[in-house]
C-alpha positions in Angstrom: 19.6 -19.2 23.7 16.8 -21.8 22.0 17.8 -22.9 18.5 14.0 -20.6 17.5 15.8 -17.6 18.5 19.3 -18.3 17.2 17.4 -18.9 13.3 16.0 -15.2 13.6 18.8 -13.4 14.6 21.0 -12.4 11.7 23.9 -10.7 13.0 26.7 -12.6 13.2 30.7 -12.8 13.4 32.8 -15.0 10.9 36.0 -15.7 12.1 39.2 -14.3 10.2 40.8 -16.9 7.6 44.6 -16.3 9.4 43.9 -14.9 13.1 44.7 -11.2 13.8 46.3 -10.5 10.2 43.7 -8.1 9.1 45.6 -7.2 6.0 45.4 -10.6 5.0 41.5 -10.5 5.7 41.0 -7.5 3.5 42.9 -9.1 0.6 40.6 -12.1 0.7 37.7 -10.3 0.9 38.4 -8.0 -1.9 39.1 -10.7 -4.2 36.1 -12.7 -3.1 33.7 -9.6 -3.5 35.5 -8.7 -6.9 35.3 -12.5 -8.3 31.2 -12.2 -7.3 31.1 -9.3 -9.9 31.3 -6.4 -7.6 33.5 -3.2 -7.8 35.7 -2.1 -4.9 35.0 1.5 -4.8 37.0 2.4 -1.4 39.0 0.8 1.5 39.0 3.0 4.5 40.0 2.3 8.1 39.7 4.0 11.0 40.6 2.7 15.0 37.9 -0.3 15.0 37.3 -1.1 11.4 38.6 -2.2 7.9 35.7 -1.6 5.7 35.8 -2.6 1.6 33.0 -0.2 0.1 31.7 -2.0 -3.3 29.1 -1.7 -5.8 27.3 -4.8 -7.4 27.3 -4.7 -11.1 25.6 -7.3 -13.5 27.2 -8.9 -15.6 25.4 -8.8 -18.7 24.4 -4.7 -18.0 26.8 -1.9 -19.0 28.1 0.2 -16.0 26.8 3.2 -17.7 23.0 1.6 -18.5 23.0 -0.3 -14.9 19.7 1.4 -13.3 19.9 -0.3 -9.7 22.7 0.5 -7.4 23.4 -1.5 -4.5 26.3 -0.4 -2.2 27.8 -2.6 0.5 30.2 -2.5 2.8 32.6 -5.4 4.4 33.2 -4.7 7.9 36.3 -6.7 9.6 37.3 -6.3 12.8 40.4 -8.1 14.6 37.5 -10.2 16.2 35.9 -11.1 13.0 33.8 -10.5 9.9 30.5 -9.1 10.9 27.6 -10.0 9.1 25.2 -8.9 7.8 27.2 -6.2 5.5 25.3 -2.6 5.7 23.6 -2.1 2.4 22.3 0.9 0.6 19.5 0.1 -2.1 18.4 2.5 -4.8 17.3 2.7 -8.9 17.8 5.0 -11.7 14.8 6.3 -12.6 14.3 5.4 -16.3 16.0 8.2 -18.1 18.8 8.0 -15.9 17.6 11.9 -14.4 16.9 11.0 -10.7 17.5 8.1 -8.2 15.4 6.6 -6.1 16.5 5.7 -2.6 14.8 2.1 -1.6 16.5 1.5 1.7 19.9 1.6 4.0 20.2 -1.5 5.6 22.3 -1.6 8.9 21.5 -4.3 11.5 21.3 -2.6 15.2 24.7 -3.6 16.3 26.3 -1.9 13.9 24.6 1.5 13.4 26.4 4.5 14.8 29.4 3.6 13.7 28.9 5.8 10.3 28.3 3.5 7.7 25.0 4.6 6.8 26.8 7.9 6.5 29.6 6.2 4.2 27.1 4.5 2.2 24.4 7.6 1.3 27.9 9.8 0.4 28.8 7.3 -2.0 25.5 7.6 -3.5 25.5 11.2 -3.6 28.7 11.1 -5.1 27.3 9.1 -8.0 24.9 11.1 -8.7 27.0 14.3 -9.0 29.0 11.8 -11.2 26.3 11.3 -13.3 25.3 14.7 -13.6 21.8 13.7 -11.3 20.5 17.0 -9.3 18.0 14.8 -7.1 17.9 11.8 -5.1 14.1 10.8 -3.7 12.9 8.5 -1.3 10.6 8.0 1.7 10.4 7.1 5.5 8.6 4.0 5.7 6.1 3.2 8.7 8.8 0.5 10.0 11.5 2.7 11.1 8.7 4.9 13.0 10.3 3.8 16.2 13.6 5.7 15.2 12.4 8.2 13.1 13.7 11.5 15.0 16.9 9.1 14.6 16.7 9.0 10.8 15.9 12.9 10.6 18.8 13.6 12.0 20.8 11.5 9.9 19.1 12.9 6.3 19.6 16.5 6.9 23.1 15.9 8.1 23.6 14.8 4.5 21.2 17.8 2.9 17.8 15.9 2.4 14.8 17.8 2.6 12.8 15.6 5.2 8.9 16.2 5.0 6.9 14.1 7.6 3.3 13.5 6.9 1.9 13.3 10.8 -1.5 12.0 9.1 0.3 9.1 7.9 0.6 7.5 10.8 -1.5 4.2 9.8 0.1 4.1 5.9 3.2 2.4 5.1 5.0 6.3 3.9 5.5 8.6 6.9 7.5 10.6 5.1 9.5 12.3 2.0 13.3 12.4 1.4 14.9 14.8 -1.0 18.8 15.7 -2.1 19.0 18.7 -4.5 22.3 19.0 -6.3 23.3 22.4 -5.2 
């Protein structure tokens, strides 16, 4: 591979600090991601993965007054770290009464292996935490090419999905909603 391609392509694998001592791994990683300001919210494991769910906080907000929510999680494998985490991005709107869903971002290699699915639970779960009865976004013209894909994936987790066919040339190809039942 040319050194062009190699600056585009941002997945990656970081080898483990101690080789095949996972345990050791997720230590080090949850006190790195903890002394950048974040919250650990959830380890889990299954077969393939450790994951560490977190939430970034800032430091000079008050959890309760924070209005952006950015979810990550920290996938390590025996083989590695891989990079770049899967990311969920969304905002308070400003009297705290809805959220707004900006983006999930998984790189290709590592979608189907449910961590969008971890990530959009977590934010439904703060929401009912907070007493929120909707979540709102939209389908954005870039993910047209998987879009029966995405579908699929909102109204597994109860979003009302409304494509705009007529939309086809605009950035917004279509609505997401999550009512609180």
């Amino acid at each position: 591979m040319d050194i062009f391609n190699q600056m585009f392509i941002r997945s990656k694998i970081s080898p483990l600090q101690r080789n095949y001592d996972i345990g050791y791994e997720v230590e080090y990683h949850t006190n790195l991601i903890t002394n950048k300001g974040f919250e650990i919210i959830s380890n889990i494991q299954n077969e393939e993965f450790k994951l560490i769910l977190y939430r970034h906080f800032y430091d000079n907000t008050p959890k309760d007054k924070e209005k952006t929510i950015m979810l990550g999680i920290r996938v390590i494998t025996m083989k590695g770290i891989l990079y770049p985490d899967p990311v969920l991005k969304a905002f308070f709107n400003d009297d705290f009464t809805e959220i707004s869903l900006a983006d999930i971002d998984i790189e290709e290699y590592l979608s189907n292996h449910g961590f969008g699915s971890i990530l959009l639970t977590t934010l439904i779960e703060i929401a009912k935490n907070r007493k929120i009865n909707s979540i709102c976004g939209w389908i954005s013209n870039v993910d047209i090419d998987h879009i029966e894909r995405l579908v699929h994936f909102y109204k597994k987790h109860n979003f009302e999905v409304i494509l705009d066919s007529n939309n086809k040339d605009s950035l917004k190809v279509g609505n997401l909603r999550w009512q609180r039942e």
